[in-house]
C-alpha positions as CSV (number, residue, x, y, z in Angstrom):
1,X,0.0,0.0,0.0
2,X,1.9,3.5,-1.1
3,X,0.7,6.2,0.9
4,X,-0.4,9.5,-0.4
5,X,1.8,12.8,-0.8
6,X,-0.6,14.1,2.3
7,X,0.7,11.0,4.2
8,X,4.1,11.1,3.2
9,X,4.6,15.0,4.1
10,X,3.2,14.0,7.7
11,X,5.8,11.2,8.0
12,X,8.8,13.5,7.1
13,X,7.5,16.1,9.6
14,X,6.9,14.2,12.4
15,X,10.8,12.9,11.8
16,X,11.8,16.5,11.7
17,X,9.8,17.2,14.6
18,X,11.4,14.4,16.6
19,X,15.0,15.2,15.8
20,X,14.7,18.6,17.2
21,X,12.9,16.9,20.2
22,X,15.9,14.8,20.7
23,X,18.6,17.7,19.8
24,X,16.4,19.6,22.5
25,X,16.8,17.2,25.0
26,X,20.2,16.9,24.3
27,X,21.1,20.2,24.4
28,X,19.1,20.3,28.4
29,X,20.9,17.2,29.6
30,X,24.2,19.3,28.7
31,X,23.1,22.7,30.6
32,X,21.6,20.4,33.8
33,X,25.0,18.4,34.0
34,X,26.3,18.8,37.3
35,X,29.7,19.5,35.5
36,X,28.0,22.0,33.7
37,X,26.2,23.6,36.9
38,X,29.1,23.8,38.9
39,X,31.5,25.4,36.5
40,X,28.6,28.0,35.5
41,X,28.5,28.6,39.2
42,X,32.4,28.9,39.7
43,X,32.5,31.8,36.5
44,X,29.6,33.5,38.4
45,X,30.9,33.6,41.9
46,X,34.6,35.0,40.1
47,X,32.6,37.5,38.0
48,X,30.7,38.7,41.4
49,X,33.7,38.5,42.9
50,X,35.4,40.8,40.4
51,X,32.8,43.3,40.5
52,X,32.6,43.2,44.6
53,X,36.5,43.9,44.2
54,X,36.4,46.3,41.6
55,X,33.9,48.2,43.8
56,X,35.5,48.6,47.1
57,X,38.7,50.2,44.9
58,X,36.8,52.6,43.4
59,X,34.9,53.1,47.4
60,X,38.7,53.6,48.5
61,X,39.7,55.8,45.5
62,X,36.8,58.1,46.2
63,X,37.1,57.7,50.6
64,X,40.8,57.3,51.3
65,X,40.7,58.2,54.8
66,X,37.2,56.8,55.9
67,X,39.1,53.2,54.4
68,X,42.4,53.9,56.9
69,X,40.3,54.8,59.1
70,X,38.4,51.3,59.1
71,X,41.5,49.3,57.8
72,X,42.5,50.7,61.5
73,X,39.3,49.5,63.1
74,X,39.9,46.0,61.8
75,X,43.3,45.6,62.4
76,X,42.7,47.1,66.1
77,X,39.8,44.5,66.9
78,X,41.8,42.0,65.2
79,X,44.3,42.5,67.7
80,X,42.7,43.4,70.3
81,X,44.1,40.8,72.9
82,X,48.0,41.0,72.2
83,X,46.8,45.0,72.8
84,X,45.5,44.6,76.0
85,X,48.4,42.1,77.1
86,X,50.4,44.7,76.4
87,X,48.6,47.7,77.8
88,X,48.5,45.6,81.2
89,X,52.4,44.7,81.3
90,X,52.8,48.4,80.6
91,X,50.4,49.5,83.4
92,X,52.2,47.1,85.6
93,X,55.3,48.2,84.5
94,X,55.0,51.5,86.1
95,X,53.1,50.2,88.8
96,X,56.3,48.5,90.0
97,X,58.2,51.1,89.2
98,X,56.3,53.2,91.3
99,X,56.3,51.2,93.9
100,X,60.1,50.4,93.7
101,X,60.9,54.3,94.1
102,X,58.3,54.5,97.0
103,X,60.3,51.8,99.1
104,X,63.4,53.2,97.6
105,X,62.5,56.7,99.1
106,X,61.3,55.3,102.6
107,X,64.2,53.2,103.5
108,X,66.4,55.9,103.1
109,X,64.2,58.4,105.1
110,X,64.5,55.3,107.6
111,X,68.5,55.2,107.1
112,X,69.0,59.3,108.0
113,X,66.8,59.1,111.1
């Protein structure tokens, strides 16, 4: 049994049709791969990263001091603890000191009498 032109014209289209399906569903499979995810995620994060970067120059161009002035802040509560440390052994420091003169000054206002 031949099949009409009608027929025939139906047949090649629904071939066409179903090659594009399948080159569609080709082409998805490639952009849900979870290689494909993860590197599209990596260029995104370094792009975002770029521009984050690329903004806090020009916020620094345009603010120099307000930047020292927090690049201080940060590096002051970053070190806060070796500060205080050092603050104490100072305070100590003089504390003895003091006190050492003090003693100093007594016992020999107790040798002259």
């Amino acid at each position: 049994m031949t099949d009409t032109p009608q027929v025939q014209a139906a047949r090649i289209e629904v071939d066409q049709a179903q090659h594009r399906l399948v080159a569609r569903l080709h082409e998805l499979q490639q952009r849900i791969a979870p290689r494909t995810l993860a590197r599209e995620a990596w260029e995104g994060a370094k792009s975002k990263g770029a521009d984050l970067a690329e903004d806090a120059v020009d916020a620094v161009r345009s603010r120099p001091v307000a930047a020292g002035g927090i690049a201080a802040a940060v590096a002051l509560f970053l070190a806060r603890e070796p500060l205080m440390d050092l603050a104490g052994k100072l305070v100590n420091g003089k504390n003895e000191k003091k006190t050492r003169r003090r003693r100093k000054k007594s016992n020999e206002m107790e040798t002259e009498e």
